[in-house]
Gaussian input, Z-matrix of N, CA and C with variables (Angstrom, degrees):
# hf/3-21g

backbone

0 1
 N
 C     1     B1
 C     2     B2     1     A1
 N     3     B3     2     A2     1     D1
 C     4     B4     3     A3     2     D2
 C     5     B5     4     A4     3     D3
 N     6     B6     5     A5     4     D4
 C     7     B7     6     A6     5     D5
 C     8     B8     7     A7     6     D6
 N     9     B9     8     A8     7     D7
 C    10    B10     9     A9     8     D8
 C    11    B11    10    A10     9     D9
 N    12    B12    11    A11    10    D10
 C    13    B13    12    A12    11    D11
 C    14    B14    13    A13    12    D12
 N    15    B15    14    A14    13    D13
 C    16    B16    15    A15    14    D14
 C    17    B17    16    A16    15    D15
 N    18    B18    17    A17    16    D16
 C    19    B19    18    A18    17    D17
 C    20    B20    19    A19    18    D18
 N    21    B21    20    A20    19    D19
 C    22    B22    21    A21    20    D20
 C    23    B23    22    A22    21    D21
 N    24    B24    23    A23    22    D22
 C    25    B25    24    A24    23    D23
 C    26    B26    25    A25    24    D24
 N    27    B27    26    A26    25    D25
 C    28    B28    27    A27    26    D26
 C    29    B29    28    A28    27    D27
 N    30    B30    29    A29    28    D28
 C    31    B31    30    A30    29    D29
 C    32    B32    31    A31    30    D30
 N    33    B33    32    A32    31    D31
 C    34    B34    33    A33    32    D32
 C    35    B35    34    A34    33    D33
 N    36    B36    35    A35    34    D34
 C    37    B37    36    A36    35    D35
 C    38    B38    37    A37    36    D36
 N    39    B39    38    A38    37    D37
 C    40    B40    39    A39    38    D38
 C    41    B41    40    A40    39    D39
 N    42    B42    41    A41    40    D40
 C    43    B43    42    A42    41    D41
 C    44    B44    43    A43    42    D42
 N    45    B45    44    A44    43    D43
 C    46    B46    45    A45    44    D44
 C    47    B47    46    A46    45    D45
 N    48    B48    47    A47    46    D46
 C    49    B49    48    A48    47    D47
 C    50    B50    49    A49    48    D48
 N    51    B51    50    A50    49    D49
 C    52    B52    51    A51    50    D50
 C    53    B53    52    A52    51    D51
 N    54    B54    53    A53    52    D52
 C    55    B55    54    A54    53    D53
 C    56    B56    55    A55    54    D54
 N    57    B57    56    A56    55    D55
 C    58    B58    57    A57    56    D56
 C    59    B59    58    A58    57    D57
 N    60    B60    59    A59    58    D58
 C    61    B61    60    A60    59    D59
 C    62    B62    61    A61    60    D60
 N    63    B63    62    A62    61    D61
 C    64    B64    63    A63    62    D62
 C    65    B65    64    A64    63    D63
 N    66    B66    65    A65    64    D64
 C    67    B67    66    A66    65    D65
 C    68    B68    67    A67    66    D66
 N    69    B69    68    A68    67    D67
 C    70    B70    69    A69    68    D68
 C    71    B71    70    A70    69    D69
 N    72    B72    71    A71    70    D70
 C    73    B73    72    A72    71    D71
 C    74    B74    73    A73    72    D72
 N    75    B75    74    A74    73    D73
 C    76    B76    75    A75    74    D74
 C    77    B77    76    A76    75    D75
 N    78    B78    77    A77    76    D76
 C    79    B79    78    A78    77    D77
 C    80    B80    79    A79    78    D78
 N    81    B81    80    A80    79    D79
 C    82    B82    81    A81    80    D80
 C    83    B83    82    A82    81    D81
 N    84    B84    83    A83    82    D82
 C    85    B85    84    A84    83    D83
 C    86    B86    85    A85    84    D84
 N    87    B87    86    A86    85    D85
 C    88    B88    87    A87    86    D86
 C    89    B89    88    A88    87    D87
 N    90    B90    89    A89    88    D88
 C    91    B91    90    A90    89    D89
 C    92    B92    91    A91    90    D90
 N    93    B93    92    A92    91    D91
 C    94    B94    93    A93    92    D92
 C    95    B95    94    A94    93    D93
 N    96    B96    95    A95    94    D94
 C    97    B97    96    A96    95    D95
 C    98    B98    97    A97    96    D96
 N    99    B99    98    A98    97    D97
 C   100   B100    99    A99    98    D98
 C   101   B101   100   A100    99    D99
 N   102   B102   101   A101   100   D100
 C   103   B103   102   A102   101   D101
 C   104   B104   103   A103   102   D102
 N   105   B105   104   A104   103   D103
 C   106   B106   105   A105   104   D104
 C   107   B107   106   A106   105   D105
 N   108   B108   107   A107   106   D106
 C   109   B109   108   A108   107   D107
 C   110   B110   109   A109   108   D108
 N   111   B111   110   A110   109   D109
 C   112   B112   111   A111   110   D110
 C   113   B113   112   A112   111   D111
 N   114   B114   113   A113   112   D112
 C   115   B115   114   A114   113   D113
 C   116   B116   115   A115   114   D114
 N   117   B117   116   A116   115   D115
 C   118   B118   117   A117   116   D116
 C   119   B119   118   A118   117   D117
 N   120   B120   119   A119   118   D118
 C   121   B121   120   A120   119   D119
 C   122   B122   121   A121   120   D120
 N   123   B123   122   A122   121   D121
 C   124   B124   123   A123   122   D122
 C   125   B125   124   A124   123   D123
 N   126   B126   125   A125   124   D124
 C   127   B127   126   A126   125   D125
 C   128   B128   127   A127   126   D126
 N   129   B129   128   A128   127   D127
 C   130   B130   129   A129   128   D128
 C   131   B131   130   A130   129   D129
 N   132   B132   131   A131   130   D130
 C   133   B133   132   A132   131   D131
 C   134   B134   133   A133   132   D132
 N   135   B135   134   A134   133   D133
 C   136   B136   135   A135   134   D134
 C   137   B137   136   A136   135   D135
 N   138   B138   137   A137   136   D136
 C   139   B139   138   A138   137   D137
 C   140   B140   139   A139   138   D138
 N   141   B141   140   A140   139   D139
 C   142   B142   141   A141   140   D140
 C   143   B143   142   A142   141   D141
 N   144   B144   143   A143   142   D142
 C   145   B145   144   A144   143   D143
 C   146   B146   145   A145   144   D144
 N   147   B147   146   A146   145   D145
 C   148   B148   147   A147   146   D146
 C   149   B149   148   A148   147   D147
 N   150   B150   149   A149   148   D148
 C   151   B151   150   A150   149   D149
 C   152   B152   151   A151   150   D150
 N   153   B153   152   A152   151   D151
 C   154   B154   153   A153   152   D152
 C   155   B155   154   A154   153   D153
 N   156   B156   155   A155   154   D154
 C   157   B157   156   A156   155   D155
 C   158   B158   157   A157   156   D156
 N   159   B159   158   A158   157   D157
 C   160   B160   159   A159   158   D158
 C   161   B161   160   A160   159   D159
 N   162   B162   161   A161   160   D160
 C   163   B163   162   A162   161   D161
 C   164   B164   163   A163   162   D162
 N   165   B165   164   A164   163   D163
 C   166   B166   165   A165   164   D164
 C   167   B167   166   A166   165   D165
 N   168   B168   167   A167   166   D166
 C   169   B169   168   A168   167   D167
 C   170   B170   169   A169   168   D168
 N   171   B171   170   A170   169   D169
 C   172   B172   171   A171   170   D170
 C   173   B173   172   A172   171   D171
 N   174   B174   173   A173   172   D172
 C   175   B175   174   A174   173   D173
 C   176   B176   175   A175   174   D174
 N   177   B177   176   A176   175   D175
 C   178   B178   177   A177   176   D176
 C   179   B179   178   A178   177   D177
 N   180   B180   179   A179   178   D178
 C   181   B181   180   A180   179   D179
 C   182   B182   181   A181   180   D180
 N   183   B183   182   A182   181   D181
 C   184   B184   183   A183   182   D182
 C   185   B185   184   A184   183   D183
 N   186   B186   185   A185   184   D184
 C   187   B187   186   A186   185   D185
 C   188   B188   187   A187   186   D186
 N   189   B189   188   A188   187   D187
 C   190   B190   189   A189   188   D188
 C   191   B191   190   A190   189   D189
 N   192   B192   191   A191   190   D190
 C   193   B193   192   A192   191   D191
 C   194   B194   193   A193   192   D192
 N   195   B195   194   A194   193   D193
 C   196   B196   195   A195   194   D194
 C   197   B197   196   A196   195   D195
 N   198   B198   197   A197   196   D196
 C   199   B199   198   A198   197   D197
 C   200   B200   199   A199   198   D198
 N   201   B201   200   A200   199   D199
 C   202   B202   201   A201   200   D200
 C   203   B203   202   A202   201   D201
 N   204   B204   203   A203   202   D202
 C   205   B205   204   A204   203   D203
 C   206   B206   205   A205   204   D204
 N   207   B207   206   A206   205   D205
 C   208   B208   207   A207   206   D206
 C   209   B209   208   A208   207   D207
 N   210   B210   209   A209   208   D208
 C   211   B211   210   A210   209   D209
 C   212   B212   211   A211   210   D210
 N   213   B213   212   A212   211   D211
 C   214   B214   213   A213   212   D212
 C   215   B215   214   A214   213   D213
 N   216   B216   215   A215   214   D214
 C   217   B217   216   A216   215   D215
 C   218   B218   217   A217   216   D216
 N   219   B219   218   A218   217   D217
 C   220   B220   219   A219   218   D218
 C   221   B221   220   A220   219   D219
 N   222   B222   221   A221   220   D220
 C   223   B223   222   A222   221   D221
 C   224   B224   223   A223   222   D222
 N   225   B225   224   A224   223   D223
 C   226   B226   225   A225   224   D224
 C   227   B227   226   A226   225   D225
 N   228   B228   227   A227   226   D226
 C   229   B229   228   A228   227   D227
 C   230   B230   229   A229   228   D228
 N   231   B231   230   A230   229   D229
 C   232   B232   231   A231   230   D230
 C   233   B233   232   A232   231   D231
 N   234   B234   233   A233   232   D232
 C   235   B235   234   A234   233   D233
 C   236   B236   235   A235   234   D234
 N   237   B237   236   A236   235   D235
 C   238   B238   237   A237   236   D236
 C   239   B239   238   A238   237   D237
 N   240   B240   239   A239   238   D238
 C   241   B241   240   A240   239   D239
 C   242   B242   241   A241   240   D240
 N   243   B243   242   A242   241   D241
 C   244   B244   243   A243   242   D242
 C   245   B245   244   A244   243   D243
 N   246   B246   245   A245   244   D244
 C   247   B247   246   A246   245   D245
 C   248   B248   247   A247   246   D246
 N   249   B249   248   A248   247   D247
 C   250   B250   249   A249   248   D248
 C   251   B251   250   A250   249   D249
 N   252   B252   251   A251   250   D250
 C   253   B253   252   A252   251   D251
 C   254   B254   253   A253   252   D252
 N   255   B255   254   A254   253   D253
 C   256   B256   255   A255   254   D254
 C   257   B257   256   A256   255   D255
 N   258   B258   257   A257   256   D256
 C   259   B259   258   A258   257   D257
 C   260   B260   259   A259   258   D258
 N   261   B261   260   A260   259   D259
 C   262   B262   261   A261   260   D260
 C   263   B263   262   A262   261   D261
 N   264   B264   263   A263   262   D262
 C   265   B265   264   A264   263   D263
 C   266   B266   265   A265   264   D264
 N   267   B267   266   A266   265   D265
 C   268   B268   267   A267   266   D266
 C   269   B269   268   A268   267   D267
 N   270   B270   269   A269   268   D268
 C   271   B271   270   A270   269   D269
 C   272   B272   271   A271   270   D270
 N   273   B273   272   A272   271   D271
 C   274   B274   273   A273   272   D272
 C   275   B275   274   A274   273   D273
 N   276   B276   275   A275   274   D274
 C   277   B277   276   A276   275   D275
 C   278   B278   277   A277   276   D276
 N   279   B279   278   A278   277   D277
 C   280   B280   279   A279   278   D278
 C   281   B281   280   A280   279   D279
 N   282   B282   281   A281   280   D280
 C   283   B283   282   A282   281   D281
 C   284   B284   283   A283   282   D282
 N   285   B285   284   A284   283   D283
 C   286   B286   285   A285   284   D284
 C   287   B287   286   A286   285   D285
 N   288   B288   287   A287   286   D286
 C   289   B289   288   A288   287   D287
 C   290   B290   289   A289   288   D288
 N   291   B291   290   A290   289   D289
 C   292   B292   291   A291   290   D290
 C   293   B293   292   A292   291   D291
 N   294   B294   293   A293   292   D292
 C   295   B295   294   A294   293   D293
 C   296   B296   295   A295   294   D294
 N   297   B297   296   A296   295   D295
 C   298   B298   297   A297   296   D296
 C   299   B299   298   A298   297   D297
 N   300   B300   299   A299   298   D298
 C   301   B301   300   A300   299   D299
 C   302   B302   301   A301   300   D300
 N   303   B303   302   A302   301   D301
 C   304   B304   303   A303   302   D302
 C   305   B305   304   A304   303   D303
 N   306   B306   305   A305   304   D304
 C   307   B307   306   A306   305   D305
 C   308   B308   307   A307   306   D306
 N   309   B309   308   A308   307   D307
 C   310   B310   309   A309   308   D308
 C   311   B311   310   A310   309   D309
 N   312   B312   311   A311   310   D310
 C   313   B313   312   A312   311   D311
 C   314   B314   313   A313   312   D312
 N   315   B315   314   A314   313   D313
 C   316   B316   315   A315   314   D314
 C   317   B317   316   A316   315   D315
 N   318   B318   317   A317   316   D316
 C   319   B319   318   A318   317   D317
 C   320   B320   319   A319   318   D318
 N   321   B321   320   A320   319   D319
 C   322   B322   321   A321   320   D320
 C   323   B323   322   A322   321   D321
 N   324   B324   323   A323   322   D322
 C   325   B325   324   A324   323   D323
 C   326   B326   325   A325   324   D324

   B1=1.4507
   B2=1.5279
   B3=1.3733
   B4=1.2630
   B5=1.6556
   B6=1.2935
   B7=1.2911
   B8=1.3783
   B9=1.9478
   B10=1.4012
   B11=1.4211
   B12=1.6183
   B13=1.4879
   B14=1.0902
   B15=1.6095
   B16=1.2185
   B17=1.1595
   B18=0.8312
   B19=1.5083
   B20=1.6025
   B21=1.2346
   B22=0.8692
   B23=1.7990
   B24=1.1776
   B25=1.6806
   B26=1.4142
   B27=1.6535
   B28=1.9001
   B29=1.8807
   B30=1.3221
   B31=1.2965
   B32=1.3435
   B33=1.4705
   B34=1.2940
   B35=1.7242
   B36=1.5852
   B37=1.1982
   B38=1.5671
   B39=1.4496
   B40=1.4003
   B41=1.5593
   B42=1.3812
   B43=1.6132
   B44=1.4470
   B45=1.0058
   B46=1.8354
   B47=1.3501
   B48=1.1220
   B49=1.5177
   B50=1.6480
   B51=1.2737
   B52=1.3659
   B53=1.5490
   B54=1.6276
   B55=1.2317
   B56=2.4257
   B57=1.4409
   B58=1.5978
   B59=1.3656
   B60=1.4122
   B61=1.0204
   B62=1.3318
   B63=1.0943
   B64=1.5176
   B65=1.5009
   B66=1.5464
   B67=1.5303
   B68=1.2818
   B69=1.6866
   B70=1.4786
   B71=1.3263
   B72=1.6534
   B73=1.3437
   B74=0.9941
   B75=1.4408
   B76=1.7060
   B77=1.8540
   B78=1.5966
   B79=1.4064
   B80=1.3258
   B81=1.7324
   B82=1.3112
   B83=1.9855
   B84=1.0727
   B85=1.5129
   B86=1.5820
   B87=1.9169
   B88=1.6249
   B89=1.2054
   B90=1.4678
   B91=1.6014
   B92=1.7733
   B93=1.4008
   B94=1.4343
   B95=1.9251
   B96=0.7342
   B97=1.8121
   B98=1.4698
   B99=2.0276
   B100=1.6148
   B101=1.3241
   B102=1.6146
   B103=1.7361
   B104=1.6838
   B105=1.0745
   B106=1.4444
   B107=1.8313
   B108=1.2218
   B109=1.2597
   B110=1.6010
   B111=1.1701
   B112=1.7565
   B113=1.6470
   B114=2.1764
   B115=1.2836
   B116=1.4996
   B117=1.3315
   B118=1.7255
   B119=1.0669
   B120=2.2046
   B121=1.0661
   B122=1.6262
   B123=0.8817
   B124=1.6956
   B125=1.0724
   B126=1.2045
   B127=1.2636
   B128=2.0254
   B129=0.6425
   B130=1.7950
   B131=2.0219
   B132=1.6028
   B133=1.7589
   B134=1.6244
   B135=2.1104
   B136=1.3965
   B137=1.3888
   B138=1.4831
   B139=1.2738
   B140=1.5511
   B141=0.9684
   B142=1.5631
   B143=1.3078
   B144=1.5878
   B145=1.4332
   B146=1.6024
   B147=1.7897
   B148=1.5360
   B149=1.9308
   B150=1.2856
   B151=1.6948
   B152=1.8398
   B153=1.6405
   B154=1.4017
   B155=2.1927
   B156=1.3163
   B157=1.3130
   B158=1.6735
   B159=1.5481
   B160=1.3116
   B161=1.8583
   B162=1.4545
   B163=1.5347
   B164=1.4879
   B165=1.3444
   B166=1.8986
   B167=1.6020
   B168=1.3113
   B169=2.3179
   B170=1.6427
   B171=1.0196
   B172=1.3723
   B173=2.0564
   B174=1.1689
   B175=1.8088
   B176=1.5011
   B177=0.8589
   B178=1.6584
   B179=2.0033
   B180=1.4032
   B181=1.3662
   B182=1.5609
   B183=1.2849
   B184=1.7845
   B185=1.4042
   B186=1.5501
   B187=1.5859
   B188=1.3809
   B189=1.3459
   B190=1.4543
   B191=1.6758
   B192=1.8667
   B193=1.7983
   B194=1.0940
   B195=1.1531
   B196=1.8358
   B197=1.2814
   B198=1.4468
   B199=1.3753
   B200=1.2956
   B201=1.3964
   B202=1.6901
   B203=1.3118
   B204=1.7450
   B205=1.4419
   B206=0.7991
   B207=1.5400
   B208=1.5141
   B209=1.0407
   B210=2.1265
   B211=1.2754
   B212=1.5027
   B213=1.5326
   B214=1.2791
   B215=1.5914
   B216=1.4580
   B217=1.3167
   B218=1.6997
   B219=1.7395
   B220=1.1632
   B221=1.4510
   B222=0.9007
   B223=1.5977
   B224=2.0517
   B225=1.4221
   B226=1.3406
   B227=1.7682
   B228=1.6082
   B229=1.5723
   B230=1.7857
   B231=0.9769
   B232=1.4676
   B233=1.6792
   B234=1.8098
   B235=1.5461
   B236=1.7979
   B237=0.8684
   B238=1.8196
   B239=2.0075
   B240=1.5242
   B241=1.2091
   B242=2.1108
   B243=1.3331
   B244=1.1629
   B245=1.1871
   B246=1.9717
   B247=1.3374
   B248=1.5745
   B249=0.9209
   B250=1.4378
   B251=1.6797
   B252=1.5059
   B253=1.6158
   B254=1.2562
   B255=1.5242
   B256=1.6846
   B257=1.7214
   B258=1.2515
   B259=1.5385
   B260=1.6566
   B261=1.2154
   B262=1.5443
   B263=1.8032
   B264=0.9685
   B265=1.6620
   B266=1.7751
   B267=1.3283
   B268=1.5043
   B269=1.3640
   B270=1.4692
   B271=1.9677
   B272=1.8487
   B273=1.4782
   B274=1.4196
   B275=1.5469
   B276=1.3185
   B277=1.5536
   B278=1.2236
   B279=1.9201
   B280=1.0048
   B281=1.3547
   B282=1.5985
   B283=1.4336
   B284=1.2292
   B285=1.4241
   B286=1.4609
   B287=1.2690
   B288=0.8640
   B289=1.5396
   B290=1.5747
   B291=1.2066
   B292=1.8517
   B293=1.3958
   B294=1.2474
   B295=1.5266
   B296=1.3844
   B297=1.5977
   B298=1.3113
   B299=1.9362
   B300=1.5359
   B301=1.4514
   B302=1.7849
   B303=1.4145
   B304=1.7313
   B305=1.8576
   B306=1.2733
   B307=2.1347
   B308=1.5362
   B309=1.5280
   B310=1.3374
   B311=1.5997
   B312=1.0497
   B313=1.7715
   B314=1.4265
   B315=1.1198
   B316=1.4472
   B317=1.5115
   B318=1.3818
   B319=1.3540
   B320=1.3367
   B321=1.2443
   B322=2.0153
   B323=1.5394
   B324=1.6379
   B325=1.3165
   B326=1.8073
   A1=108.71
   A2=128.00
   A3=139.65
   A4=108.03
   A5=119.96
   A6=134.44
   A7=114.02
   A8=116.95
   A9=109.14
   A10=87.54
   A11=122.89
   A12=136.70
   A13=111.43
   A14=122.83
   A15=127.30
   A16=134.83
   A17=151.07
   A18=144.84
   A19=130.50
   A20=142.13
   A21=167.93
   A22=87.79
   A23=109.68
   A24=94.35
   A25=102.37
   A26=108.24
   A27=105.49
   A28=102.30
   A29=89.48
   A30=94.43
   A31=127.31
   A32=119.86
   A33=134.15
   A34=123.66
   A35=115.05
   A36=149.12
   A37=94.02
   A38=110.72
   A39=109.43
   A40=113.70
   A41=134.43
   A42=133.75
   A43=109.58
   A44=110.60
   A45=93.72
   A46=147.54
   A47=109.01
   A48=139.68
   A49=103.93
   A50=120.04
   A51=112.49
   A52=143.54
   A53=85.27
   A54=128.32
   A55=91.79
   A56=95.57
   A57=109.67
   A58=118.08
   A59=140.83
   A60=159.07
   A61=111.36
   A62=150.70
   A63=161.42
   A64=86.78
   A65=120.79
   A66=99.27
   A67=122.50
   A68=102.87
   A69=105.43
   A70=115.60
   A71=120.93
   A72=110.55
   A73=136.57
   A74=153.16
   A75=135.09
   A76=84.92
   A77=71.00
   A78=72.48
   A79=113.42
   A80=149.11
   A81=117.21
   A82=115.16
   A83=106.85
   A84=115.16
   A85=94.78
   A86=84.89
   A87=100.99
   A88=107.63
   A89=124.73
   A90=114.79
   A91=101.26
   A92=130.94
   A93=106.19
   A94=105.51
   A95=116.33
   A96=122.07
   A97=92.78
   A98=101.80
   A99=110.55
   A100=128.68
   A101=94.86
   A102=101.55
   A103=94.32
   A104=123.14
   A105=113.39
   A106=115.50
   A107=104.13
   A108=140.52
   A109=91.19
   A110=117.42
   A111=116.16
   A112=131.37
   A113=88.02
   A114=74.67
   A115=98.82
   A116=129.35
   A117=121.72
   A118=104.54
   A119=119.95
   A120=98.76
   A121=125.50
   A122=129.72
   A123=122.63
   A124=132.96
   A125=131.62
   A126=156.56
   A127=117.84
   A128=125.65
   A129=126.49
   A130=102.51
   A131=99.09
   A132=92.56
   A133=89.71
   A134=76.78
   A135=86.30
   A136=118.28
   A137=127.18
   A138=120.93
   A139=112.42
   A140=140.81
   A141=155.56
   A142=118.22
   A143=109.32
   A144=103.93
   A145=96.09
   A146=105.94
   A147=99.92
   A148=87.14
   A149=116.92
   A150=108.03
   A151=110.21
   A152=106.87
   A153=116.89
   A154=107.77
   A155=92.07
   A156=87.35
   A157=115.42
   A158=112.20
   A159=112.24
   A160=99.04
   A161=107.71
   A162=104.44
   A163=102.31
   A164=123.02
   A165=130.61
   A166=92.83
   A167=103.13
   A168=88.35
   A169=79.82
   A170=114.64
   A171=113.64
   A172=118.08
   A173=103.33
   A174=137.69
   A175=94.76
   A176=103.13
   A177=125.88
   A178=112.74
   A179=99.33
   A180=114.34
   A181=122.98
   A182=105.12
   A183=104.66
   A184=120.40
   A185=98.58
   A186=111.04
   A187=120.23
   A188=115.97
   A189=118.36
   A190=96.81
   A191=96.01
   A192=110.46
   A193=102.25
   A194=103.25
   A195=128.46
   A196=100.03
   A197=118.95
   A198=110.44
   A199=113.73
   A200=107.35
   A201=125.63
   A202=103.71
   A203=96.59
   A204=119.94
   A205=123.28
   A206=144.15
   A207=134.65
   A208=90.92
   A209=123.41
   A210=134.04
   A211=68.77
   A212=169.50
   A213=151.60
   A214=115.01
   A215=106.89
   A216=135.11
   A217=111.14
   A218=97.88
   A219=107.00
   A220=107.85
   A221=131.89
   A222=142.02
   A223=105.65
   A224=92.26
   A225=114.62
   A226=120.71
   A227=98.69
   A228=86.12
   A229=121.92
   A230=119.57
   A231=106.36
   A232=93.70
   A233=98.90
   A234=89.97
   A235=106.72
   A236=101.57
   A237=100.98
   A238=90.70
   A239=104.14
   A240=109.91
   A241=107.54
   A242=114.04
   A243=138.70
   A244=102.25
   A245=109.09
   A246=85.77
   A247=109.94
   A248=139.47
   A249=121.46
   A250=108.22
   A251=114.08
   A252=115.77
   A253=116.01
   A254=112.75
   A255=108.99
   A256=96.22
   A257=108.71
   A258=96.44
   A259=113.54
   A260=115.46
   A261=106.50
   A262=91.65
   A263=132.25
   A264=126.48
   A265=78.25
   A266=163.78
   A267=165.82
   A268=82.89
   A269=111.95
   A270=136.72
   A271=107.06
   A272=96.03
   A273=114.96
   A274=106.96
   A275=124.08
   A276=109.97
   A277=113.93
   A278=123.32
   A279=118.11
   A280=130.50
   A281=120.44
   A282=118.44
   A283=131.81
   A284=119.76
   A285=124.02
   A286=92.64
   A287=159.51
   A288=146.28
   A289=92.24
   A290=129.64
   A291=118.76
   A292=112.54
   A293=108.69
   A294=96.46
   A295=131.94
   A296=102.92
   A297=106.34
   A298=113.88
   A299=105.33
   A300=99.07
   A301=104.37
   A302=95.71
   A303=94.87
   A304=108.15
   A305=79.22
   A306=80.16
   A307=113.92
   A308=92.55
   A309=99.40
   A310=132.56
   A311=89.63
   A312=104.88
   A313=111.32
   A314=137.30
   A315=138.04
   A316=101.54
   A317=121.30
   A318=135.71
   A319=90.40
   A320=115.97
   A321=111.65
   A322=128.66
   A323=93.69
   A324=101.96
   A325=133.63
   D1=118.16
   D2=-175.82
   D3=-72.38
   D4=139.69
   D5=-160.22
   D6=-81.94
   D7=131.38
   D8=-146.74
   D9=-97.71
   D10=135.01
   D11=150.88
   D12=-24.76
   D13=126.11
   D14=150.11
   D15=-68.93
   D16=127.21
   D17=155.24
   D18=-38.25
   D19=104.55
   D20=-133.73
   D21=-73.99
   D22=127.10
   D23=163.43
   D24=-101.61
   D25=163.79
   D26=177.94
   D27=-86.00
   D28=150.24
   D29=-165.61
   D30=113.07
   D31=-33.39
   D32=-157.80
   D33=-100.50
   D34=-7.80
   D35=-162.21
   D36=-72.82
   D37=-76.60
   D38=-165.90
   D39=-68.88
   D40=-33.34
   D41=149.73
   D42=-36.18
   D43=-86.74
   D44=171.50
   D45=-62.91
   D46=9.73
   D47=140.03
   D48=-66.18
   D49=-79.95
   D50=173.83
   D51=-30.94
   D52=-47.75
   D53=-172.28
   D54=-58.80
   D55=-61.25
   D56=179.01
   D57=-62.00
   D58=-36.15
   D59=151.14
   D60=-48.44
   D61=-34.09
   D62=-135.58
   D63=-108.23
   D64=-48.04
   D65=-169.69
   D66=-92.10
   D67=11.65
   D68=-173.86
   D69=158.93
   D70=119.95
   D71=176.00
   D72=-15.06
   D73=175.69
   D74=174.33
   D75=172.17
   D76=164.10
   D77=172.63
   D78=-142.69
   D79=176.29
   D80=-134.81
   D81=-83.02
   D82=5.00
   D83=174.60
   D84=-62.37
   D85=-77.32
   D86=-174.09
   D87=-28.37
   D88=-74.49
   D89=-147.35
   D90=-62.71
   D91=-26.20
   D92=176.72
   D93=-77.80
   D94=-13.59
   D95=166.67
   D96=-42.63
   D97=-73.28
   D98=-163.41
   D99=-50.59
   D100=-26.16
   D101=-169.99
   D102=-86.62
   D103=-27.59
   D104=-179.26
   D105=-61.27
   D106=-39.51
   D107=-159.41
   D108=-76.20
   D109=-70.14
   D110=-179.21
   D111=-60.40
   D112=-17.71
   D113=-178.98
   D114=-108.45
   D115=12.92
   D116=169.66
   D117=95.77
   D118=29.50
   D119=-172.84
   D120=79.50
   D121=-34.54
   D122=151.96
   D123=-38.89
   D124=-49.75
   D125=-162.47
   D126=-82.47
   D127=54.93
   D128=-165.49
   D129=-89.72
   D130=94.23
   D131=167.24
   D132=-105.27
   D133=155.98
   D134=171.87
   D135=-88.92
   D136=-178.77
   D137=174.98
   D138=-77.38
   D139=-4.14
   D140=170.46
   D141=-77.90
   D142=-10.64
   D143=-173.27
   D144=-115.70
   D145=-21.58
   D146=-143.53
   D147=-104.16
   D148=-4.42
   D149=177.22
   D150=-78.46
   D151=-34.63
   D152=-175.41
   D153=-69.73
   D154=-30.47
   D155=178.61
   D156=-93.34
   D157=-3.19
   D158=167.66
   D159=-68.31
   D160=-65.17
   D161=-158.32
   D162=-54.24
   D163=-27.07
   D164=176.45
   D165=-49.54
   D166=-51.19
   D167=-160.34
   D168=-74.08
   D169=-69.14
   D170=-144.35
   D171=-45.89
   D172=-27.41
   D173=143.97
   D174=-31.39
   D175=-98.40
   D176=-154.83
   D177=-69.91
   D178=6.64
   D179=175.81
   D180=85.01
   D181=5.72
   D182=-171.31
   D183=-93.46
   D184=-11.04
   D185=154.01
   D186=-109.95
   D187=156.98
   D188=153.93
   D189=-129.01
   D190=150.82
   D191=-179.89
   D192=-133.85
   D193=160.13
   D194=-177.29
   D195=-148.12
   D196=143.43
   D197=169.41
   D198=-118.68
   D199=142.08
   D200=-166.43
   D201=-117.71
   D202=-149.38
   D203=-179.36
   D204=-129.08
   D205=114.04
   D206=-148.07
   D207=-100.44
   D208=175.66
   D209=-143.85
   D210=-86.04
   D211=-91.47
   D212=-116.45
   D213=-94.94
   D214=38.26
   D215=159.69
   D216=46.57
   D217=55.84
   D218=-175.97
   D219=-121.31
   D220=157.74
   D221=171.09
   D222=-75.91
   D223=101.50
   D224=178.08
   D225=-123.27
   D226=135.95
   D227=173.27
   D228=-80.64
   D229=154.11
   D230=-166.32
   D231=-134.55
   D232=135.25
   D233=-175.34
   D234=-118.13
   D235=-163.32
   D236=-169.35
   D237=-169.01
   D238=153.25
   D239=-176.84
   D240=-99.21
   D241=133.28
   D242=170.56
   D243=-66.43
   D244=152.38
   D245=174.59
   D246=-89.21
   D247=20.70
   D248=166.34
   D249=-100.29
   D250=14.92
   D251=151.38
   D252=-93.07
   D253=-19.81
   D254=178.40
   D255=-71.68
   D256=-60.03
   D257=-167.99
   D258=-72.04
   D259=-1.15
   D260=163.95
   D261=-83.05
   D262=-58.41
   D263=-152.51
   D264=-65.13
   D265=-80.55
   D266=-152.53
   D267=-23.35
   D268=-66.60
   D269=-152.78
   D270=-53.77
   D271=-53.14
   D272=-177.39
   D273=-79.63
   D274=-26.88
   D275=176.85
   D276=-83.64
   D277=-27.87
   D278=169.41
   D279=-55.44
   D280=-54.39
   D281=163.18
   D282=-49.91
   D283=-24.28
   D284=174.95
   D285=-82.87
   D286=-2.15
   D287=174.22
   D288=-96.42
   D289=-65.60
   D290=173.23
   D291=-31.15
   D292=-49.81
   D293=-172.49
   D294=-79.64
   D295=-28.16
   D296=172.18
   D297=-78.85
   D298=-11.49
   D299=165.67
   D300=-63.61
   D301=-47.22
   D302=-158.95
   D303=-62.43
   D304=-35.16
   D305=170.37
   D306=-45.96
   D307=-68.00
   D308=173.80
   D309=-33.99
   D310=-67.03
   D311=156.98
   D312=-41.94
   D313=-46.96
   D314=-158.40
   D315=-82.77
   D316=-44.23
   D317=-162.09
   D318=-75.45
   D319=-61.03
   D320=-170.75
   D321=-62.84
   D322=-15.51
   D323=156.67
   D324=-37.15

């Protein structure tokens, strides 16, 4: 049985952006590859959601880009995490871990 898509919660876009970037340059194909890839296939953004929230980090300093050459020898921007995206992605993984404890908690109630 093939694995059912999650639903995207709001909020959660630019962390896993971070989250994909963190293990390795990419560039914006790649990182929706990575996020598919980390989450087992659950996870499906579109490219409409995931270019506006590149220029958002990269804005606000949590990316830096260079543009290269992707493996199909195309002219791609390629981003990498700053360190004030590591300690925002630290910031943002920590609270998502509070909350999904407290869910948890709430639900087993």
């Amino acid at each position: 049985m093939p694995p059912r898509e999650a639903e995207l919660l709001p909020g959660t876009l630019d962390l896993l952006i971070l989250k994909a970037v963190s293990l390795g340059q990419l560039h914006g194909y790649g990182i929706l590859v990575r996020i598919g890839q980390i989450s087992g296939d659950a996870l499906n953004i579109e490219q409409g959601a995931l270019y506006p929230a590149l220029y958002r980090l990269e804005t606000k300093g949590f990316l830096a880009a260079e543009w290269g050459v992707s493996d199909n020898n195309r002219r791609a921007k390629f981003y990498s995490l700053t360190a004030s995206g590591k300690k925002r992605l630290r910031e943002e993984t920590a609270g998502w871990e509070r909350f999904a404890a407290a869910m948890t908690e709430a639900l087993g109630a």
